[in-house]
C-alpha positions as CSV (number, residue, x, y, z in Angstrom):
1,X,95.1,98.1,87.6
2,X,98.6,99.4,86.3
3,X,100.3,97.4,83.8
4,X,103.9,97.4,85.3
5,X,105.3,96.6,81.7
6,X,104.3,100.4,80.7
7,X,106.2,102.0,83.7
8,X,109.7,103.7,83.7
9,X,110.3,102.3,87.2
10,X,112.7,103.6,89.8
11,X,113.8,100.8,92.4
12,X,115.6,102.8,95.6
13,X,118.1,99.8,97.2
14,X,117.2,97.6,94.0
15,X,120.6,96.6,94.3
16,X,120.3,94.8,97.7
17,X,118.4,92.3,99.6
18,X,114.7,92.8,99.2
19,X,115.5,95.0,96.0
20,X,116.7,92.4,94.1
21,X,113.6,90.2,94.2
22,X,111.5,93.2,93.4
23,X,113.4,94.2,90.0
24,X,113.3,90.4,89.1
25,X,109.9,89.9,89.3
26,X,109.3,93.8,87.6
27,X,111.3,91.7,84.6
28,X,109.2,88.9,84.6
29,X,106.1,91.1,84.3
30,X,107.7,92.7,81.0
31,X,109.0,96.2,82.6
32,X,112.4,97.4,81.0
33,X,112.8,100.4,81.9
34,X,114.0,100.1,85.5
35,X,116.6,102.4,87.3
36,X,118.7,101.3,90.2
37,X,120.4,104.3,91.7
38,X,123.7,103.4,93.8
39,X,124.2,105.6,96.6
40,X,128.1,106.5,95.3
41,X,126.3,108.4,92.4
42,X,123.0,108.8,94.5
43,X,123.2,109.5,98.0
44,X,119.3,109.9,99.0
45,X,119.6,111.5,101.9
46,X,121.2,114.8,100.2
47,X,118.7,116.6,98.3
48,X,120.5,117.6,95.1
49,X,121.2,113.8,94.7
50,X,117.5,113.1,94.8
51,X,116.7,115.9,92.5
52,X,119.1,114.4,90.6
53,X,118.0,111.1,90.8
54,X,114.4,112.9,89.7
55,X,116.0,114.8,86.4
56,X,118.0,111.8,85.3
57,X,115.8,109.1,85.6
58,X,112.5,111.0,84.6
59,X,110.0,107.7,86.6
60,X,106.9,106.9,86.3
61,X,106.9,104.8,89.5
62,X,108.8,104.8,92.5
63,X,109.4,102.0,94.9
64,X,111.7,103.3,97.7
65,X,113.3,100.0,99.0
66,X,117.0,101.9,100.2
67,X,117.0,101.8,104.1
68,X,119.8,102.2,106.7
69,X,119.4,99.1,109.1
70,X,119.9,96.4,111.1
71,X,119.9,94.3,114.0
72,X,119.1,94.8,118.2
73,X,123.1,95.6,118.1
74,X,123.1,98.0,115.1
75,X,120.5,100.1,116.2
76,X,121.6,100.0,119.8
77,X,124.9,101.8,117.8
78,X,123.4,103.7,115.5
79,X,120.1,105.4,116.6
80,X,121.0,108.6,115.3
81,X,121.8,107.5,111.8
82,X,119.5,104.9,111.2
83,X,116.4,107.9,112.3
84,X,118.3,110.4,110.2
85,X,119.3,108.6,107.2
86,X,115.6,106.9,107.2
87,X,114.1,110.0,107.4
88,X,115.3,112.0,105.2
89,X,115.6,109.7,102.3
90,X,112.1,109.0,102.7
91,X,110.9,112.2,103.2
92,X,112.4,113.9,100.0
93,X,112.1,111.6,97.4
94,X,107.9,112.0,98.7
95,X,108.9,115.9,98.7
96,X,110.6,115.6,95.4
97,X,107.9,113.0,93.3
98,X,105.5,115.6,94.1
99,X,107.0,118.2,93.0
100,X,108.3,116.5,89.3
101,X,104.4,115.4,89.1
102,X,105.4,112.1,90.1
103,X,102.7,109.5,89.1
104,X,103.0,107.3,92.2
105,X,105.5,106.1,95.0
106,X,105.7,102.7,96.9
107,X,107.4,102.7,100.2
108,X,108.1,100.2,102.9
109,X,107.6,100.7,106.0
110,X,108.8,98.5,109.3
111,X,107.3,96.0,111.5
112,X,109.6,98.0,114.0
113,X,107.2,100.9,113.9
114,X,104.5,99.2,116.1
115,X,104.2,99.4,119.6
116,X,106.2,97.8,122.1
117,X,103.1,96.0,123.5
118,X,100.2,96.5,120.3
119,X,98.2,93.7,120.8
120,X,98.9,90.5,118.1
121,X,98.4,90.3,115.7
122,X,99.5,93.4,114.8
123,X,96.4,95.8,113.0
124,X,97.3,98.6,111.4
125,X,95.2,100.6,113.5
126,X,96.9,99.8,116.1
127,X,100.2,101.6,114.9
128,X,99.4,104.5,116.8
129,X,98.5,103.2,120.3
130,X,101.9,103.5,122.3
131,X,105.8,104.0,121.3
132,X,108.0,100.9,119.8
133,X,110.2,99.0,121.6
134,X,113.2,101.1,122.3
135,X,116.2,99.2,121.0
136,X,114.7,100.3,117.3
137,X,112.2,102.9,117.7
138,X,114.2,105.8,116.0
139,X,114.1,103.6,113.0
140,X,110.5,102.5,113.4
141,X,109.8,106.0,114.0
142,X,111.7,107.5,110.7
143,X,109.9,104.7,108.6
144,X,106.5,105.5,110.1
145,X,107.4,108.8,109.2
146,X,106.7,108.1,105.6
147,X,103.1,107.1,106.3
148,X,101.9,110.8,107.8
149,X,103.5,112.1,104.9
150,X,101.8,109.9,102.7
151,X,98.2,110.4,104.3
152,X,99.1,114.4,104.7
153,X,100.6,114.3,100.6
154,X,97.3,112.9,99.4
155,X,94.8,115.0,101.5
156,X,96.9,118.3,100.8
157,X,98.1,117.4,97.3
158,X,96.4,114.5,95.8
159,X,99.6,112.8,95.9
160,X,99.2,109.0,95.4
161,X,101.8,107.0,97.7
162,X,101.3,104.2,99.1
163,X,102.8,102.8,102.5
164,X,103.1,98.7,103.0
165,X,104.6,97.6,106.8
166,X,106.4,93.9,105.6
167,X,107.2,92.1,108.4
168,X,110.9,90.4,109.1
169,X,112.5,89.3,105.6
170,X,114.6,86.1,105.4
171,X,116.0,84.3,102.4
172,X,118.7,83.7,99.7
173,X,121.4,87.0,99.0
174,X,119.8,88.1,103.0
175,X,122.9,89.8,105.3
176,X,125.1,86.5,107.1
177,X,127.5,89.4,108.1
178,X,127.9,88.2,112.0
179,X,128.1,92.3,113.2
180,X,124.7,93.3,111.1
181,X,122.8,90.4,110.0
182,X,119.0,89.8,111.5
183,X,117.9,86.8,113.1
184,X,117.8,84.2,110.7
185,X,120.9,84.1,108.5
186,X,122.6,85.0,112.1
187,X,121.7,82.1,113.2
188,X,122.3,79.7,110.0
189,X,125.9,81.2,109.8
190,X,126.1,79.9,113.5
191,X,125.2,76.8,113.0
192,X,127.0,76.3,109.6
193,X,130.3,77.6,111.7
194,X,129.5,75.2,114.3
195,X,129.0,71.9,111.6
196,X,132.2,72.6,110.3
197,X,134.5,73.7,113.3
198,X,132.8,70.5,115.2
199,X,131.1,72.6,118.5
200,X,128.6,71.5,120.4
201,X,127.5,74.9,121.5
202,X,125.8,78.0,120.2
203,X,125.2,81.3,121.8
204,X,122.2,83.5,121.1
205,X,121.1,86.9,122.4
206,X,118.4,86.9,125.3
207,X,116.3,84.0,126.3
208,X,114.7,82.9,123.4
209,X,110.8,83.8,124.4
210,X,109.9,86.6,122.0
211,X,108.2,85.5,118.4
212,X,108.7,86.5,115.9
213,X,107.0,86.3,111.9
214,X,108.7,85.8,108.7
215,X,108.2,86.5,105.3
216,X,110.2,84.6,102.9
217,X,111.9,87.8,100.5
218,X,110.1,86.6,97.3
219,X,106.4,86.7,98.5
220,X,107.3,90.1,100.0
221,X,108.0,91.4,96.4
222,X,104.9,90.1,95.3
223,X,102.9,91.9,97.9
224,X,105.0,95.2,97.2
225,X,104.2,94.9,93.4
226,X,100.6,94.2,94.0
227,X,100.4,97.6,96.0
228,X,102.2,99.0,93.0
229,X,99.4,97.0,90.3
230,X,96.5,97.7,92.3
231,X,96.1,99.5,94.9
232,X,95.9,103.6,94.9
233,X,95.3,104.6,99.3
234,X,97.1,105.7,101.8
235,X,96.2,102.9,104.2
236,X,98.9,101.4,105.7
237,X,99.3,97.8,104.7
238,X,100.8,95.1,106.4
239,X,102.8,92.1,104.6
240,X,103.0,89.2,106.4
241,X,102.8,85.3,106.4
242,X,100.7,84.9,109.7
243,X,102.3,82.5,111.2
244,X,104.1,83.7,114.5
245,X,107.5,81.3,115.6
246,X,109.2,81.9,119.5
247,X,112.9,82.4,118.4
248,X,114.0,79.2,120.2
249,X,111.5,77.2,118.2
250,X,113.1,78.9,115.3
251,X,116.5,78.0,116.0
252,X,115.3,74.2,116.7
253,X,113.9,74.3,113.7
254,X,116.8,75.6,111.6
255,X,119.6,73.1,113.5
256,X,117.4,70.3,112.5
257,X,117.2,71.4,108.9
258,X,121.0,71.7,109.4
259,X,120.8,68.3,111.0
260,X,123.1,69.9,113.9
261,X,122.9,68.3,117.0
262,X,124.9,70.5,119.3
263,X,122.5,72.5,122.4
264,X,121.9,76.3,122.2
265,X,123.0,78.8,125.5
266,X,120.6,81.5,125.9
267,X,122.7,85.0,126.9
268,X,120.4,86.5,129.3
269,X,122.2,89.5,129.9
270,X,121.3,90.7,126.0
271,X,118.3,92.4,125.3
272,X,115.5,90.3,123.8
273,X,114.0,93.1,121.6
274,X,110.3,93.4,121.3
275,X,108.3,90.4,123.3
276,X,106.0,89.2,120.5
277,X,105.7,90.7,116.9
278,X,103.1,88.8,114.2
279,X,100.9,90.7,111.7
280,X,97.0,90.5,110.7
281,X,97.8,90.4,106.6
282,X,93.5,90.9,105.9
283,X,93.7,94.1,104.8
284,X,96.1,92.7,102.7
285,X,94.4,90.4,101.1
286,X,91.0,92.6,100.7
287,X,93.1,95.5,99.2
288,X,95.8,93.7,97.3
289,X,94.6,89.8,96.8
290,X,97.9,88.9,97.8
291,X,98.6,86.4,100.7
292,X,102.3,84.6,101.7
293,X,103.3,81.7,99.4
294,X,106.3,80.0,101.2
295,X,106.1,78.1,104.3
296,X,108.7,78.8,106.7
297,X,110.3,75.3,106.4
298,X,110.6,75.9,102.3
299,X,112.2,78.9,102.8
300,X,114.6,78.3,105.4
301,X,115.9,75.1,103.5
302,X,116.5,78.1,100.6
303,X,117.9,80.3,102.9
304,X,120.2,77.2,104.0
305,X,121.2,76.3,100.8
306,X,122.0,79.6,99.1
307,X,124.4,80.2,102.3
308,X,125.9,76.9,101.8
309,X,127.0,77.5,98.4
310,X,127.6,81.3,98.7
311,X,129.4,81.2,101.5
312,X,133.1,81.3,100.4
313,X,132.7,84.4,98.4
């Protein structure tokens, strides 16, 4: 097992969403030395800035968190960039760690990799068998990208990366920006717009049949750091709560935790995005002995709250 307190630890988009979490919980296991590149003085995909990044930093440990994305409507208008820039920041800092003699690298992967129609729960071997939904398959692809370099790194070079697939992320500091934000703080900004403007009426994108499974931002920090602490393979891994929530049940359940009593319009003529997406977390909790903490109901009444107080700024 590797003592994280020991590590000079490099934390790719440790600045943002899921990046945050992870650099506070590497502090609370006792690790100080912890870089956080910004992409004004580190733009990952050009290669002298990750060489850069390499030289000045001098890691240990890598956990590559920085990711171009976004919603169905961000990727519908941005394919291009979101496969490019995924790609290629991926791609070298791999490239790059090996060549330094890089003791090990973490990456994330995408629930968006998976097939449109992969049976569910979603098992990682079943991340080959078809192509992903199309409103955010040049992302899923990029991401999934990482994992054949991984498994091609460590058969050709003994590199040791590891790959972990987290499922959707929700919670406090999450994207509410209306243009880019994912399901869940979309819809609490909604709803919180709608409490204090006095509607009665919400709109949301398709016709609320696909599920969907979330994983509270905290537990998936856990589960990245316990593929950091203790696991050394390039099996993919998926992170995941297992529980699996129709996105009108969701937004039921966040109006009531809102206690909004206004009706929700469905917007057929939007894409729904992939028809059902929940993960099989065994291999998971064989290879990591991690499992979800937060039930979706304690972390949406965070989510709610950190919005509530945040929102002005």
């Amino acid at each position: 097992m590797t003592d994280l307190a020991t590590q000079r630890v490099v934390v790719t988009g440790g600045a943002g969403f899921l990046g945050a979490a992870v650099v506070e919980q590497l502090k609370a296991r006792g690790c100080t030395e912890i870089v956080v590149p910004r992409s004004a003085s580190y733009d990952l995909t050009e290669l002298e800035a990750v060489r850069r990044l390499y030289r000045d930093a001098r890691p240990d440990l890598v956990i590559h968190l920085a990711a171009s994305v976004g919603g169905i409507e961000a990727n519908r208008l941005n394919p291009g960039k979101f496969f490019y820039d995924n790609a290629m920041m991926g791609i070298q800092l791999i490239e790059e760690g090996r060549r330094v003699g890089l003791k090990k690298l973490v990456a994330t992967g995408t629930i968006c990799a998976y097939p449109k129609f992969a049976p569910v729960p979603f098992k990682e071997d079943d991340l080959w068998n078809g192509y992903p939904e199309e409103t955010n398959a040049p992302y899923g692809l990029a991401k999934k990208m990482l994992l054949v370099q991984s498994q091609a790194y460590r058969q050709q070079y003994q590199f040791n990366s590891v790959v972990v697939f987290p499922v959707n992320l929700y919670g406090p500091r999450d994207n509410f920006d209306p243009t880019t934000s994912h399901v869940i703080p979309a819809i609490i900004r909604k709803i919180d717009d709608a409490l204090r403007a006095g509607a009665q009426e919400i709109v949301l994108w398709g016709d609320g049949t696909p599920t969907r499974e979330f994983l509270y931002v905290d537990d998936a920090a856990e589960g990245i750091l316990a593929a950091c602490e203790r696991y050394d393979g390039s099996q993919p891994i998926n992170l995941g709560c297992g529980r699996e929530i129709s996105i009108r049940a969701l937004a039921e359940l966040i109006a009531a935790t809102m206690e909004w009593k206004g009706r929700f319009r469905y917007d057929t003529s939007k894409p729904n995005g992939q028809p059902r997406r929940a993960l099989d977390v065994t291999r998971a909790q064989q290879l990591l002995g991690w499992s979800a903490r937060t039930s979706l109901e304690e972390g949406l009444r965070k989510s709610i709250g950190w919005w509530q107080e945040h929102r002005a700024t």
